[in-house]
C-alpha positions in Angstrom: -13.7 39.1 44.3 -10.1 40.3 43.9 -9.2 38.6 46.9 -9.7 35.2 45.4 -8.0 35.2 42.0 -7.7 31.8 40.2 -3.9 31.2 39.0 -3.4 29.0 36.0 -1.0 28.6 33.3 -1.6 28.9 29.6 -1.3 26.5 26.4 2.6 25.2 26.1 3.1 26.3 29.5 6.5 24.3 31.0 5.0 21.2 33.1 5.0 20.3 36.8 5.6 17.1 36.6 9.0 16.1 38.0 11.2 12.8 36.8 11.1 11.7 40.5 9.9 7.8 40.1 9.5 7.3 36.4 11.7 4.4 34.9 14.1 6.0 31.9 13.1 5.4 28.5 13.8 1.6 26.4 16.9 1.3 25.0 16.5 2.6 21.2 18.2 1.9 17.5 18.5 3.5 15.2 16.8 1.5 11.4 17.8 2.8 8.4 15.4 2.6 4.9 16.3 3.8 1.7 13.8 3.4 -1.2 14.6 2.6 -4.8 14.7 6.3 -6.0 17.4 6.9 -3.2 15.4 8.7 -0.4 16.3 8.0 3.4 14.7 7.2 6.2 15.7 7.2 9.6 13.1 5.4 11.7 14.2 4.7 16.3 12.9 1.3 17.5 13.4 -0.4 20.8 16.2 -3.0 20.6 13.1 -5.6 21.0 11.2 -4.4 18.6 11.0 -6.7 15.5 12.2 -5.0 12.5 10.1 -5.0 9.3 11.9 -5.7 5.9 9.7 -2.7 4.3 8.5 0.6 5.3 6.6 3.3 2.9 8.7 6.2 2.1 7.9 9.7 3.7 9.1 11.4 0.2 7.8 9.2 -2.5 5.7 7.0 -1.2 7.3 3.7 -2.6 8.5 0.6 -0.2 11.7 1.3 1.3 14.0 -1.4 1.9 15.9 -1.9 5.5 19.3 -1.1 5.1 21.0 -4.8 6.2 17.8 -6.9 5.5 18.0 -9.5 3.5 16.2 -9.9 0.0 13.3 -11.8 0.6 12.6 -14.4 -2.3 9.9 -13.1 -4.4 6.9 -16.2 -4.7 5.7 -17.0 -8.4 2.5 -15.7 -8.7 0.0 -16.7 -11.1 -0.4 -14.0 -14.0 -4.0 -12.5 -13.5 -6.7 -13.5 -15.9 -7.8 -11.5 -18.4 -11.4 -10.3 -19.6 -10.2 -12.7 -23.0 -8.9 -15.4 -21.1 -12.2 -15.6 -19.1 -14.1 -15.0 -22.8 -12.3 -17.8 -24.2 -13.5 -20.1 -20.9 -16.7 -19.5 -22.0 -16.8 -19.3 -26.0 -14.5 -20.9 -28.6 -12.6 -18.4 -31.6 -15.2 -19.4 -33.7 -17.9 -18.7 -31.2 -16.6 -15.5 -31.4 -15.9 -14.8 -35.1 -20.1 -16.0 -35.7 -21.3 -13.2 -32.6 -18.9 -10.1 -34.5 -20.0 -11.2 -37.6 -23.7 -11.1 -36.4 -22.9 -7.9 -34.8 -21.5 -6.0 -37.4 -24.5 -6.9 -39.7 -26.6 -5.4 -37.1 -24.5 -2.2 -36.7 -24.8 -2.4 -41.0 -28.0 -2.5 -41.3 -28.1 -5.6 -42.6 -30.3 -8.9 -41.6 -27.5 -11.3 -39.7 -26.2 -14.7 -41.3 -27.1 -16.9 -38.9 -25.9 -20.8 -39.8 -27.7 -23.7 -38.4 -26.9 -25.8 -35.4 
């Protein structure tokens, strides 16, 4: 059994692969992003790679800005409904006034005002 001893090379080893035949890398940049607490990052792309305007920030998380990008215009949104603006879709103020008031006598102990429709 010592005759045939199996030869192999451990984790990390160096490789045998040569560079014989292999095309060198893509040309690369270099992109630069700074967020708006001040934090740097430097990011390689290949010179035909299409550069985004924002990349999250490996410190703090934020969007980072490309260095040399232009400001993109910022569309007006809508403002985002509220649970009262979608209460006042359904119900009038005095709606309103009339359910708290019958409410409140409830909460009381009292028998609720109720006026006629």
């Amino acid at each position: 059994m010592s005759e045939r001893v199996l030869r192999g090379s451990r984790l990390g080893s160096v490789s045998y692969e040569t560079e014989r035949g292999t095309e060198d890398s893509a040309p690369r940049q270099d992109v630069v992003y700074v967020c708006p607490k001040g934090h740097r990052t430097v990011l390689p792309f290949s010179m035909e790679a299409e550069l985004p305007d924002f990349w999250q920030c490996k410190v703090c998380g934020s969007a980072a800005t490309r260095v040399g990008a232009e400001e993109p215009t910022r569309k007006a949104g809508k403002a985002p409904r509220t649970h009262w603006d979608m209460l006042l879709e359904r119900r009038t103020v005095d709606d309103l006034e009339e359910v708290l008031a019958e409410r409140l006598a409830v909460l009381r102990g009292q028998e609720p005002h109720r006026k006629a429709s």
